[in-house]
Residue, then its C-alpha position, 0 to 999 in steps of 0.5 A: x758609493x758612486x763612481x765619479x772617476x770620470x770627473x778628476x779633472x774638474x773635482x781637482x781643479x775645485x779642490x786646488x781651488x778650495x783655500x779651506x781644503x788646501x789649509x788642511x792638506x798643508x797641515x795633514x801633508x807628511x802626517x804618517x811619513x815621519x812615522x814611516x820613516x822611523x819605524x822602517x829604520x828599525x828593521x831590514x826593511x828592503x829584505x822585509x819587502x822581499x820576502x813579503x813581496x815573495x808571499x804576495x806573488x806565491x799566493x796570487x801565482x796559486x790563488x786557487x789553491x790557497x782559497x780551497x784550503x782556506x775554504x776547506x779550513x774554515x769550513x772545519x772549524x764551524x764558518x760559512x764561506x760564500x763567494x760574491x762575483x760583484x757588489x750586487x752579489x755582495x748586498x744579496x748575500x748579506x741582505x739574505x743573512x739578515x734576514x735569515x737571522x732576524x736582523x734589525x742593526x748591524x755595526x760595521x768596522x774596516x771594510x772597504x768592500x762595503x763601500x765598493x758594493x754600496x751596502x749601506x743603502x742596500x741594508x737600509x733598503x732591506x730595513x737593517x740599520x747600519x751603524x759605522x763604528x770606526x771614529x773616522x767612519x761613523x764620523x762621515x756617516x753622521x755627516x750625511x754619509x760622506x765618503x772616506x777621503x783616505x783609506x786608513x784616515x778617512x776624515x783626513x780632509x777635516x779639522x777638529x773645529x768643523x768634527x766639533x761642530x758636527x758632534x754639537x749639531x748631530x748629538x745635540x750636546x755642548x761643543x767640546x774641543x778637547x779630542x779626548x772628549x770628544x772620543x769619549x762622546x762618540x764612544x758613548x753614542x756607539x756602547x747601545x748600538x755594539x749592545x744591541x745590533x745583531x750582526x757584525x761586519x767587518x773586512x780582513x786585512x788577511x785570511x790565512x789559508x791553513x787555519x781558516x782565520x781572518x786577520x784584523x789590524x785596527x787601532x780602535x778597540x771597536x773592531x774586537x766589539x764588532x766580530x765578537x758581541x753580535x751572535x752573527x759575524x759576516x767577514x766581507x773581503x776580497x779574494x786576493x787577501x789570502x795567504x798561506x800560513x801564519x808565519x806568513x802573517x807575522x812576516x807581512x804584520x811587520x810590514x803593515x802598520x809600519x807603511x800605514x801609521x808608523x807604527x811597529x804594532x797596531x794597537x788591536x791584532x785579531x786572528x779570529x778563527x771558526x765560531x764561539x765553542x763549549x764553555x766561551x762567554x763571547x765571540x760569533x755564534x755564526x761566522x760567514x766569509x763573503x770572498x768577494x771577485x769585483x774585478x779580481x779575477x780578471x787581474x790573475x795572469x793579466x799584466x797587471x796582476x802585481x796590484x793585487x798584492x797590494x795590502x791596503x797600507x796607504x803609504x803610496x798616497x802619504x807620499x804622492x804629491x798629487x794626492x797631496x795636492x788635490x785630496x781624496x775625494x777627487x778620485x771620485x771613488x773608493x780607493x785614491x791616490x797613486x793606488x786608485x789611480x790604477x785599481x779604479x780603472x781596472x775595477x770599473x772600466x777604463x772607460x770610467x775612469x780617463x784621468x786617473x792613470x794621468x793622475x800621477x807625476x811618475x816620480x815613483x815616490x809610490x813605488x819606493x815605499x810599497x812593502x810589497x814592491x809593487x810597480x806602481x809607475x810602471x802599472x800607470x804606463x801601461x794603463x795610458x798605453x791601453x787608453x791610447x790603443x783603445x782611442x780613449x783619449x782626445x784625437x789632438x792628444x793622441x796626434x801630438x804623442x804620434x807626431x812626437x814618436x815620429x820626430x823622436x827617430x828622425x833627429x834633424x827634423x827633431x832638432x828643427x822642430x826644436x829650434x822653431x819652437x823654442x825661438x817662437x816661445x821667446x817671441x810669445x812672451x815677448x817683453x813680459x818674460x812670461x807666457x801666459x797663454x799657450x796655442x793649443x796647450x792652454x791647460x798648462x798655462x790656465x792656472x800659471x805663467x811660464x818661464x820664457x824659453x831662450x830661445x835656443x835649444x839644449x843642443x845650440x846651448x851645449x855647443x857654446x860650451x868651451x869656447x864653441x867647441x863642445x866638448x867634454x871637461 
């Protein structure tokens, strides 16, 4: 998947811009949140953050550990784990086990991974068909490769009308318009492929240390298929996914699904552990770990390391009003919303990526309802401050926050500048009671007019209170 980061802005302003898009917005807006809502007020849900934050930082804190156990476990129980430092690795590693294994197709579910290191034009390059076997997925893989637009809902951004159309125009079949109907016509296109592809691959919501397993959410029963029908399962997945134990699991499986979907359970919960034994009619014959870096490891120790605790829920972009403004593929890359407005620069370069730690109002909706707690404002903060060090942003951005820093300890400068910005606003808008142009700041009012100022600040405002006196009631 390509990198389009440094385009925010302007894929932003067209989204805001797209009526039809922002129709599906409005209808999709609080789709998962109610659910949420629900679902935590059955249980504890702030100790349950704790405690899964608790294993989070415990992990990440010895990371190097756990992932010897995990790959010392595996290994015992007949897996091969392999270690890719990026997305070039990944597609090598995966190319060469198709090869080694005379593979012609390979079904895929969940994996986020995939689409960070383009593995799908890297299996098409090698002559490896690559079929995408979650509904969400396999959808915008039809429809010209699409990129996802959420990270458990990808085809949020589209209506059942235009998945109709694609189905009538890709399949060659009579429309259909009941959903049921429609699930079952994608089913039957994907029953040959699950048949007969010879690899599956797949991500890992969790691997767990001391049994050597990978965990696998999914609300399809297409994933189950896929690590289990091809004689070849490989597990693509990021360093930060292990975890110690299997009650370590159960504790985080009580946080997941409810942030994600609302839900108490996922409908499909696979622990998948060594290969297919004595006597077992199904399940990988080979099973391969690819434990992937792609930024990683650089995060370990750093200030930002609390993002890598994060489990891959989406409930921080269910309620970010920016997100749910401006839509997915505006973030121009894997993962959006408040989530990838901080991975996406750490991950590519914060050169790469301007506008995304911008891309947030800071109202810490994010922050509130992360099972694991992670301090979503506060890693955006620090993401600005880095840009601003670095001299990333624009030079009248950056002398405007210095001359604001200067004003902020010297108050009777402060409070003159003030007075004669607020009584030049007054006379800007003039009879209209409206500004609809800003000298020098005409982004904010490009796209709306602005109140009028009243000409007086708070502070001439506040000493009118009580007959002029000011003070307190």
């Amino acid at each position: 998947m390509r990198v389009e980061s440094m385009h925010f802005k302007a894929r932003a302003t067209k989204a805001v811009a797209d009526g039809a898009l922002q129709a599906k917005l409005t209808a999709a807006r609080g789709l998962f949140v109610e659910g949420r809502r629900r679902a935590v007020e059955q249980v504890d849900f702030e100790a349950l953050r704790e405690a899964g934050a608790a294993i989070r930082q415990r992990t990440l804190d010895h990371l190097d550990l756990w992932l010897e156990r995990f790959e010392r476990e595996a290994t015992r129980r007949g897996a091969e784990v392999l270690w890719a430092k990026d997305g070039d690795e990944i597609c090598r590693l995966v190319v060469e086990l198709a090869k080694r294994h005379g593979v012609t197709k390979a079904i895929k579910s969940k994996s986020m991974l995939s689409e960070e290191a383009g593995l799908n034009a890297a299996l098409e390059a090698a002559g490896v068909q690559p079929v995408e076997t979650d509904l969400g997925e396999y959808i915008l893989q039809i429809n010209d490769n699409e990129p996802p637009s959420h990270i458990i809902a990808p085809v949020i951004h589209k209506t059942k009308e235009e998945v109709a159309a694609l189905f009538e125009r890709v399949h060659q079949t009579p429309r259909k318009t009941e959903i049921a109907e429609m699930t079952r016509e994608a089913r039957e296109r994907l029953r040959p492929h699950f048949l007969s592809a010879e690899m599956g691959i797949s991500g890992g919501n969790f691997l767990v240390a001391e049994t050597g397993s990978v965990a696998l959410v999914t609300n399809e029963g297409n994933g189950r298929m896929v690590t289990t029908l091809p004689k070849l399962h490989v597990v693509i997945t990021g360093i930060e996914k292990v975890i110690p134990t299997l009650e370590d699991l159960a504790t985080l499986m009580r946080l997941l699904p409810r942030s994600a979907t609302g839900q108490t359970i996922s409908n499909y919960f696979s622990v998948l552990t060594g290969t297919r034994g004595g006597g077992e009619s199904d399940g990988a014959v080979h099973r391969v770990f690819i434990l992937v870096d792609n930024g990683r490891v650089g995060l370990i120790g750093s200030e930002f390391q609390d993002m890598l605790r994060c489990i891959r829920c989406g409930a921080c972009m269910n309620h970010c009003p920016v997100y749910q403004t401006v839509g997915g593929h505006s973030y121009g890359w894997v993962y959006p919303g408040p989530m990838g407005s901080v991975l996406t620069p750490l991950f590519v370069g914060l050169e790469n990526a301007l506008d995304l730690p911008q891309a947030a109002t800071l109202c810490n909706q994010c922050g509130v309802v992360c099972p694991v707690k992670i301090p979503l404002p506060d890693l955006l903060r620090k993401l600005r401050q880095k840009q601003t060090e670095r001299g990333l942003r624009p030079w009248r951005e950056r002398a405007a926050l210095r001359m604001w820093a200067w004003l902020a300890v010297h108050p009777r400068w402060y409070a003159l500048t003030a007075a004669l910005i607020a009584r030049s606003l007054k006379l800007l808008a003039g009879r209209r009671g409206r500004i609809r142009h800003l000298p020098l700041m005409n982004g904010w009012s490009a796209g709306r007019d602005l109140p009028a100022s009243q000409g007086r600040t708070f502070r001439e405002l506040y000493a009118t209170r009580d007959g002029g006196t000011g003070s307190s009631p």
